[in-house]
SEZA-941875 format. One line per 3 residues: number of its first residue (from 1); their letters; for each residue x, y, z of C-alpha. Coordinates in Angstrom, 1 decimal, always signed. Last residue first. Layout:
NUM) a) X/Y/Z; ...
***
This chain:
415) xxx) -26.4/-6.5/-20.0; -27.6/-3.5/-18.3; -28.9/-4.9/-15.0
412) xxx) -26.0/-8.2/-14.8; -23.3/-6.4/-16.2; -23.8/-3.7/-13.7
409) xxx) -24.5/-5.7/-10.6; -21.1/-8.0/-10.0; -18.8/-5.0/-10.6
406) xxx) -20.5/-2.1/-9.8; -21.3/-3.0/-6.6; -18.5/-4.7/-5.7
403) xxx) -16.7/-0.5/-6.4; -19.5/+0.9/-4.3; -19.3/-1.3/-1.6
400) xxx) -15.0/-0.6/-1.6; -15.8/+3.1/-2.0; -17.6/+2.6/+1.5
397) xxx) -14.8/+0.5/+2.6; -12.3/+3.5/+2.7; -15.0/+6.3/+4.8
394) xxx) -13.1/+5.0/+7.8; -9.8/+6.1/+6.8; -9.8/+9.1/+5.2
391) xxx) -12.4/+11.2/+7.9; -10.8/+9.7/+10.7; -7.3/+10.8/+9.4
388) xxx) -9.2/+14.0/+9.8; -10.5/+13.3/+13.0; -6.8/+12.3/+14.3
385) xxx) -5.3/+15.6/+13.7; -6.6/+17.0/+17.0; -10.1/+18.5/+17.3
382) xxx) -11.4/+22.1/+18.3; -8.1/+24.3/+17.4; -9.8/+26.2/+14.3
379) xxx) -7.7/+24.4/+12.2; -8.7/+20.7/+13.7; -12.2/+21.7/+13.6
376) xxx) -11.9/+22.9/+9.6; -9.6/+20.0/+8.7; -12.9/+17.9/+9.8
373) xxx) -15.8/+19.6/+8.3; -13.1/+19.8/+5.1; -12.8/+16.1/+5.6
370) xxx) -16.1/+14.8/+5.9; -17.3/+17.0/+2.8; -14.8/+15.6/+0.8
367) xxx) -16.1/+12.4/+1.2; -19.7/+13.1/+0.8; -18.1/+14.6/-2.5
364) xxx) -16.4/+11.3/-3.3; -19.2/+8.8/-2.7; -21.4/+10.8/-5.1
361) xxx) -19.2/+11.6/-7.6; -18.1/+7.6/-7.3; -22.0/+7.1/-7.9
358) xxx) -22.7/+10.0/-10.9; -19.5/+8.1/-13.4; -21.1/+4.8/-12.5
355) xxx) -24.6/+6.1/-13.4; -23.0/+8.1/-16.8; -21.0/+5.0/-17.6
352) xxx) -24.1/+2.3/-17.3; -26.4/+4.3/-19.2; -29.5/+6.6/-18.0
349) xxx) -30.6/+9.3/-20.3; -29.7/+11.9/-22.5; -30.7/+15.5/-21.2
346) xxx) -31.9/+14.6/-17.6; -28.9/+11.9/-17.3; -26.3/+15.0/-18.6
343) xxx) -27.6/+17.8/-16.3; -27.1/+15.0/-13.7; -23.4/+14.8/-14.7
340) xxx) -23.0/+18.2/-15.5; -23.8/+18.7/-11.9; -21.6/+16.4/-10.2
337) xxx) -18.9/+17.7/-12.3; -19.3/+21.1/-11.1; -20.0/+20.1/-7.2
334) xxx) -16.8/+17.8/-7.8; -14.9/+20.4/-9.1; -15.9/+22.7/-6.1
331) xxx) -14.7/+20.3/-3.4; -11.9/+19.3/-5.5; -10.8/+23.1/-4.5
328) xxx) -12.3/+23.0/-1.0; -9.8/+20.0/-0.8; -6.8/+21.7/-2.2
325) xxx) -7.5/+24.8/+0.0; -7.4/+22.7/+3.0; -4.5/+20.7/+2.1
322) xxx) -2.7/+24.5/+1.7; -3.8/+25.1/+4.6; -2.4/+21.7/+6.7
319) xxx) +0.8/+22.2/+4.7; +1.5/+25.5/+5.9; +1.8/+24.4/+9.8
316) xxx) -0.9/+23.2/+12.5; +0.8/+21.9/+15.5; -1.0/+19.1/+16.9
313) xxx) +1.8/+17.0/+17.6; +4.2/+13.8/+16.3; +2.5/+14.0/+13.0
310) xxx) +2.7/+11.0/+10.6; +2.0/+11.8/+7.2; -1.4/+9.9/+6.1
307) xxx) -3.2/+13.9/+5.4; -0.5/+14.5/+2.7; -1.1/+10.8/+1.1
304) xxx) -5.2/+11.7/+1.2; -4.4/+15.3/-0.3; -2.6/+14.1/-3.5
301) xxx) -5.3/+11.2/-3.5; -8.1/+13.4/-4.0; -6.3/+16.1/-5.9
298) xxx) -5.7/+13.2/-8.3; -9.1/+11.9/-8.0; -10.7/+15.3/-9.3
295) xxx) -8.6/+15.8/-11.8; -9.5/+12.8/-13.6; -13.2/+13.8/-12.9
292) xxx) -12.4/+17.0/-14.6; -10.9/+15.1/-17.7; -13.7/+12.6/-18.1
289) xxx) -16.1/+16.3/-18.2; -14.2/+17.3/-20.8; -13.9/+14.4/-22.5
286) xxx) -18.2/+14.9/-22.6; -18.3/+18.4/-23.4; -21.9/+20.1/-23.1
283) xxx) -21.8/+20.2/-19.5; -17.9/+20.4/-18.4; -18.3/+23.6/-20.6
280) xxx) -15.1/+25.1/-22.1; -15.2/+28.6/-22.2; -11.8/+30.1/-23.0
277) xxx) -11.4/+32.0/-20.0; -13.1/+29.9/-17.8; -10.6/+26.8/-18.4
274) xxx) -7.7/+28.4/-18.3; -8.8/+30.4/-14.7; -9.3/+26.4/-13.4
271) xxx) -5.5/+25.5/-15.2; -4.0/+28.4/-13.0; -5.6/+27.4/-10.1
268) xxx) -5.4/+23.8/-10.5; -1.5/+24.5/-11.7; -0.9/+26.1/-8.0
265) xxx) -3.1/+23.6/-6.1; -0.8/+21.0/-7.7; +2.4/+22.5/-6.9
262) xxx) +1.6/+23.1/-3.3; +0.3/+19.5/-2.5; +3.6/+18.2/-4.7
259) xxx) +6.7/+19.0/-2.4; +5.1/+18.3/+1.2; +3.8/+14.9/-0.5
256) xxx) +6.8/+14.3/-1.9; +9.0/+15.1/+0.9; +6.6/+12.8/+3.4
253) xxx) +7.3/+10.1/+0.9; +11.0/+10.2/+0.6; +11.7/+9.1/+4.7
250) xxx) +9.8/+6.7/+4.3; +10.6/+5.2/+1.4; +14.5/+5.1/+1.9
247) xxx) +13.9/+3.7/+5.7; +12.5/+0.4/+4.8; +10.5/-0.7/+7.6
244) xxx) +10.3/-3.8/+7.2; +7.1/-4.2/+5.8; +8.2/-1.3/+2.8
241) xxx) +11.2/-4.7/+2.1; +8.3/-7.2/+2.0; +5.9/-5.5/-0.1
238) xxx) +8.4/-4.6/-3.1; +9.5/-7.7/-3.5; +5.9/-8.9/-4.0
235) xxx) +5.4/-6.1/-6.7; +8.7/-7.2/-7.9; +8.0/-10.5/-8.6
232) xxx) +5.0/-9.4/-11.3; +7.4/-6.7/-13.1; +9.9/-9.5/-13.4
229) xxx) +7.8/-12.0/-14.5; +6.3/-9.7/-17.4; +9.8/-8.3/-17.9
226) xxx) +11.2/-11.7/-18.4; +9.4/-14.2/-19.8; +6.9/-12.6/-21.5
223) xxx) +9.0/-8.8/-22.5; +12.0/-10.9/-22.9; +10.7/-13.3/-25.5
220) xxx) +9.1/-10.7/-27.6; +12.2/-8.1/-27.6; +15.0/-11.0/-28.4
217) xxx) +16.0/-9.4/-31.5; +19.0/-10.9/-32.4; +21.9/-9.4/-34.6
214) xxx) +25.2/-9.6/-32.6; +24.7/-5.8/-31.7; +20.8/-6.3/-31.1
211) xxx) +21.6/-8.8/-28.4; +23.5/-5.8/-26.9; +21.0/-3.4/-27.5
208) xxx) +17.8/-5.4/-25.8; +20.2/-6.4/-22.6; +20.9/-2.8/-21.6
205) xxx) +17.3/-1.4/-22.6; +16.1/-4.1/-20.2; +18.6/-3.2/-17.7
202) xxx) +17.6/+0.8/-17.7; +13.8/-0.6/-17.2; +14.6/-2.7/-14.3
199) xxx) +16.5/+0.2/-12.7; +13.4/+2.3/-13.3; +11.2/-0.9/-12.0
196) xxx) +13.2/+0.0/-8.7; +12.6/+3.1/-8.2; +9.1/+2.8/-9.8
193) xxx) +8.1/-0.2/-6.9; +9.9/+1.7/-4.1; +7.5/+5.2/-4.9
190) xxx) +4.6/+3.0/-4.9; +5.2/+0.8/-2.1; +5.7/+4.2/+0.8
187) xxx) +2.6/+5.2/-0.7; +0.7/+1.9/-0.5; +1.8/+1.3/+3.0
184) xxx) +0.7/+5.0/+3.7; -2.7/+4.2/+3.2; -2.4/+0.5/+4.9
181) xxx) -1.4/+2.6/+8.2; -3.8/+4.7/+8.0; -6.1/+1.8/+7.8
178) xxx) -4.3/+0.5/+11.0; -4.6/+3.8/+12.8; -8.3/+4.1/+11.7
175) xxx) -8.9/+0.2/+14.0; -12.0/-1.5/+12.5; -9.3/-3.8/+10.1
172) xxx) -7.4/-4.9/+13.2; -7.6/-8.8/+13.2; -5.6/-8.7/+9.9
169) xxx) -5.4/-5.3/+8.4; -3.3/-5.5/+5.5; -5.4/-8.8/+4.3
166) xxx) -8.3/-6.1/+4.9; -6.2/-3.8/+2.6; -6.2/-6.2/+0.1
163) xxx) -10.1/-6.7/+0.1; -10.2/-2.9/-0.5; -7.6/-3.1/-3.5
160) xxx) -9.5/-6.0/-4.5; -12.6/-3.8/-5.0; -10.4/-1.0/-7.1
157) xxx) -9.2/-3.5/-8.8; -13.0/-5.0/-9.8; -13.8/-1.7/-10.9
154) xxx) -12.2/-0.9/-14.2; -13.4/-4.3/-15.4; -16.8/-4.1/-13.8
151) xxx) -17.0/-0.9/-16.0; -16.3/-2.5/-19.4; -18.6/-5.4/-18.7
148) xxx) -21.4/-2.5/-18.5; -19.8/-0.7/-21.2; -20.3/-3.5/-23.5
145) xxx) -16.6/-4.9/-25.2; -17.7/-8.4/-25.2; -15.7/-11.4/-23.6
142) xxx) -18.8/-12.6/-21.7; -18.8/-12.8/-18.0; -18.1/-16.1/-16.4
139) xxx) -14.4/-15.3/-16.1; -14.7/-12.1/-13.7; -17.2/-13.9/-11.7
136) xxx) -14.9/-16.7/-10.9; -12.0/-14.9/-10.1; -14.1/-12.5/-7.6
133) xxx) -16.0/-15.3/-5.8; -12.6/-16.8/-5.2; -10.8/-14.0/-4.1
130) xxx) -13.7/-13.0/-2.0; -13.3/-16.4/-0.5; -10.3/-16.7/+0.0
127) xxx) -10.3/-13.1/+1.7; -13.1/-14.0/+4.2; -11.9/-17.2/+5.0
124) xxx) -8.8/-15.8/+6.0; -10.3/-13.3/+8.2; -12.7/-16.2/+9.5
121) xxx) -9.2/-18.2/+10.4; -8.0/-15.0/+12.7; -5.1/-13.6/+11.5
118) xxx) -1.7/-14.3/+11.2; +0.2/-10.9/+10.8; +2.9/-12.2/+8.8
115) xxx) +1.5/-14.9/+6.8; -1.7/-13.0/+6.1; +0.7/-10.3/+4.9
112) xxx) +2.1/-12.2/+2.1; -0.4/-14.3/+1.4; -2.3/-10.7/+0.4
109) xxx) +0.3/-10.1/-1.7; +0.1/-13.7/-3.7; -3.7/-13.2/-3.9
106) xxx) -2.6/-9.5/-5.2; -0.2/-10.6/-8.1; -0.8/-13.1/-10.8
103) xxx) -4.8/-12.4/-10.1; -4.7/-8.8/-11.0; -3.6/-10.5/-14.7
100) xxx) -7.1/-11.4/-15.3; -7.8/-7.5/-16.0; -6.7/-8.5/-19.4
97) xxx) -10.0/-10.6/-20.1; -9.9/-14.6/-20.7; -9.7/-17.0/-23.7
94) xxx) -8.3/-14.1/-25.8; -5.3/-16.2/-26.8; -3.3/-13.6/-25.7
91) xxx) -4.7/-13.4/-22.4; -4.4/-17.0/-22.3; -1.0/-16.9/-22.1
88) xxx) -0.8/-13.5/-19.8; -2.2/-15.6/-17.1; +0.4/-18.4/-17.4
85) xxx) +3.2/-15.4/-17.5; +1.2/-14.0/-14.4; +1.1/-17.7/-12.3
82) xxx) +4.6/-17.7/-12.6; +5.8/-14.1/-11.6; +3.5/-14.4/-8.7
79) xxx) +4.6/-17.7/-7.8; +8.2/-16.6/-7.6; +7.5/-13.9/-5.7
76) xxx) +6.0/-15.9/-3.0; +8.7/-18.3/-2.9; +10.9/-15.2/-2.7
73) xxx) +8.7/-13.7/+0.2; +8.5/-17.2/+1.9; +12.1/-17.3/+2.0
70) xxx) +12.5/-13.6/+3.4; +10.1/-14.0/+5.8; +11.6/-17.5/+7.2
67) xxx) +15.0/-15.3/+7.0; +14.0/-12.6/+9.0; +12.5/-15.0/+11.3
64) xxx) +15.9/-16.7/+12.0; +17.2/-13.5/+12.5; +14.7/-11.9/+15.4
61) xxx) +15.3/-15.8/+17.1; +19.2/-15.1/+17.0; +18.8/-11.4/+18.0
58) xxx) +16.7/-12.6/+20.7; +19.3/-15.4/+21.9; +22.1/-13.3/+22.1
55) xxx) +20.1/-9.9/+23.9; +19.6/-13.5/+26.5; +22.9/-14.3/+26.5
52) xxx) +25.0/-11.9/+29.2; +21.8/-11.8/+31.3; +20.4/-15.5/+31.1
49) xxx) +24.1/-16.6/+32.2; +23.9/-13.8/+34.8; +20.7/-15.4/+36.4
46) xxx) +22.5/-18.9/+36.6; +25.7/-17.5/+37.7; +23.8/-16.7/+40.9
43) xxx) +21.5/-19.6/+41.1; +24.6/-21.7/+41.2; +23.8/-25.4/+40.3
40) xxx) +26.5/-25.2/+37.1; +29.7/-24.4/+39.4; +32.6/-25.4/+38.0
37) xxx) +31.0/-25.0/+34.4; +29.9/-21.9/+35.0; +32.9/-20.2/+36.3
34) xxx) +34.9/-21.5/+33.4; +31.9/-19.7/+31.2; +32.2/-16.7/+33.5
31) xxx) +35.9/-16.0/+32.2; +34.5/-15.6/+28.2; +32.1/-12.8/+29.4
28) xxx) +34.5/-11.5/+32.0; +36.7/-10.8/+28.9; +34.6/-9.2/+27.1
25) xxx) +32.2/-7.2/+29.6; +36.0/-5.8/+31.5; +35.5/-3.2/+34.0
22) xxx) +31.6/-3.2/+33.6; +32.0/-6.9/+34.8; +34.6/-6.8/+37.5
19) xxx) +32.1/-3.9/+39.3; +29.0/-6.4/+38.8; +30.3/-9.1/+40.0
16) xxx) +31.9/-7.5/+42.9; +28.2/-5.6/+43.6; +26.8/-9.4/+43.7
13) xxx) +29.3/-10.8/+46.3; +28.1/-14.7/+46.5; +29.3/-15.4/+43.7
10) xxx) +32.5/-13.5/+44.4; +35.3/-16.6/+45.2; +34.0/-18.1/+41.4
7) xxx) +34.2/-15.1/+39.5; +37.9/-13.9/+40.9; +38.6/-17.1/+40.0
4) xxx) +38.0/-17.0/+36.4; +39.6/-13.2/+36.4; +43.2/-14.3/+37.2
1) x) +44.5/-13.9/+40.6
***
């Protein structure tokens, strides 16, 4: 008897069914759609139709959104690339500042993940809006090269940056796992982005030397319309392949951070000793003091993309000590740097650098505080790893206050 109407004469025999389908899934797959058709009112064959095509259906319906995302990434990236050449038009006209060029890429970033996460409308609002606001502030200040304009410049990123994670976010943006999510996001993008922009790099030299061997030099045009909307495309690119779950990122970052956290508190050590031995003075020397804050916010976010690693238990290992030692280290810095910075105000007064310069100091050793209180508990077996991640995470919008603050006060008091 073939298989079709062994089907038919077992409906009613469930364990049969089942036996004559492990035996054989293909070909009982292709004799139940005879049985089917015979019989389409059967409960039975109904419930086993919606078993042998339901994994069908969801791979279908997981594809077709892969390709919506994928679509509305490459319109996306299109845009971007657009909307930075235009940018970078005026740019060299001088009818608007450099730091324009933010605009050609993070709005179109932050559409990205609103479109995948689909947030609440007063989330979106909130984003537009801050883009908005931001744009239009940025281009009502003066083209002028005042240290107060100067510093709104530097900060505004650092502000979007903030407002990007909350686009990251969505409806979660009070949850520390999401935020530590975001933190890692931006690792995970970061080393993707220079792989790739390496490659980009390798095919720009490519193309330059061959046009140069029939005698054209096609730098200028390439670099605007090419590189510039390459560079710009990529970014977005970039975000939609580390949002799903890229694999080579992943499982490089944890590496990097295991590889570097020893080799910077190594040279800190060695550069620290340097630095005594010859006498420079943080307090007298003003690149010297640029310098240590520079060092400063690399340890910072050495130890930040250590701490975002994900830990599967509460085993403490070398890592966690030497992240311990790293932030003590930054810890003193920033003590050192704090004071040559208010050693500095008493000698030579207040300007806009020198109080930017003392807030961030600020806002970083409070920081650095939080997590050494924290890394301390969690080696001295009194808190999990969480409290630490705590201590990253939900200090993030504070340096996203100071950063608006900066930027839409400064040239406004000490213009």
């Amino acid at each position: 008897m073939d298989l079709n109407n062994q089907i038919i004469e077992n409906i009613a025999n469930p364990h049969e069914l089942e036996r004559m389908y492990r035996k054989e899934p293909e070909a009982f797959k292709k004799a139940f759609s005879y049985a089917r058709e015979h019989h389409p009112d059967s409960q039975v064959l109904a419930i086993w139709y919606e078993r042998l095509h339901f994994k069908e259906t969801a791979n279908s319906e997981k594809a077709s959104l892969l390709q919506k995302n994928f679509l509305f990434m490459g319109i996306l990236a299109i845009l971007a690339g657009i909307s930075t050449r235009i940018i970078f038009h005026f740019t060299e006209q001088q009818a608007i500042a450099p730091i324009n060029l933010v605009f050609g890429i993070l709005p179109f970033i932050a559409a990205y993940f609103v479109y995948s996460s689909t947030p609440k409308k007063n989330v979106i609002y909130t984003l537009a809006s801050l883009f908005l606001i931001s744009g239009f502030y940025l281009n009502v200040l003066p083209l002028e090269h005042k240290d107060s304009i100067i510093l709104a410049y530097l900060h505004l990123p650092i502000f979007l940056w903030v407002v990007l994670g909350l686009a990251f976010t969505g409806n979660e943006y009070r949850i520390g796992s999401t935020r530590l999510a975001y933190l890692k996001f931006n690792g995970e993008f970061c080393i993707l982005y220079a792989a790739m922009a390496i490659s980009g790099m390798l095919l720009t030299a490519l193309t330059m030397q061959l046009f140069r061997f029939v005698g054209m030099d096609i730098s200028q045009f390439y670099f605007k319309n090419v590189v510039l909307f390459g560079a710009a495309a990529l970014a977005i690119v970039s975000t939609y392949l580390v949002s799903r779950n890229l694999k080579l990122s992943k499982n490089i970052a944890p590496y990097i951070a295991k590889i570097f956290s020893p080799l910077v508190l190594v040279t800190l050590v060695v550069y620290l000793i340097t630095v005594i031995w010859v006498g420079k003075n943080p307090f007298l020397d003003r690149d010297f003091l640029l310098s240590f804050n520079g060092i400063l916010i690399c340890v910072l976010a050495v130890t930040i993309f250590s701490i975002t690693e994900s830990r599967k238990d509460e085993k403490k290992n070398i890592s966690d000590y030497i992240n311990f030692a790293l932030i003590v280290l930054a810890l003193i810095i920033d003590s050192v740097a704090l004071s040559a910075i208010v050693f500095r105000l008493s000698s030579y007064g207040i300007t806009p650098n020198r109080l930017a310069v003392l807030g961030v100091n600020i806002l970083i050793w409070a920081n650095l505080i939080w997590i050494m209180v924290s890394y301390m508990h969690f080696l001295q077996n009194k808190t999990g790893p969480s409290t630490i991640q705590n201590a990253v995470t939900k200090y993030l919008p504070v340096y996203g206050l100071w950063a608006a603050f900066v930027t839409f006060t400064f040239p406004l008091i000490f213009y």
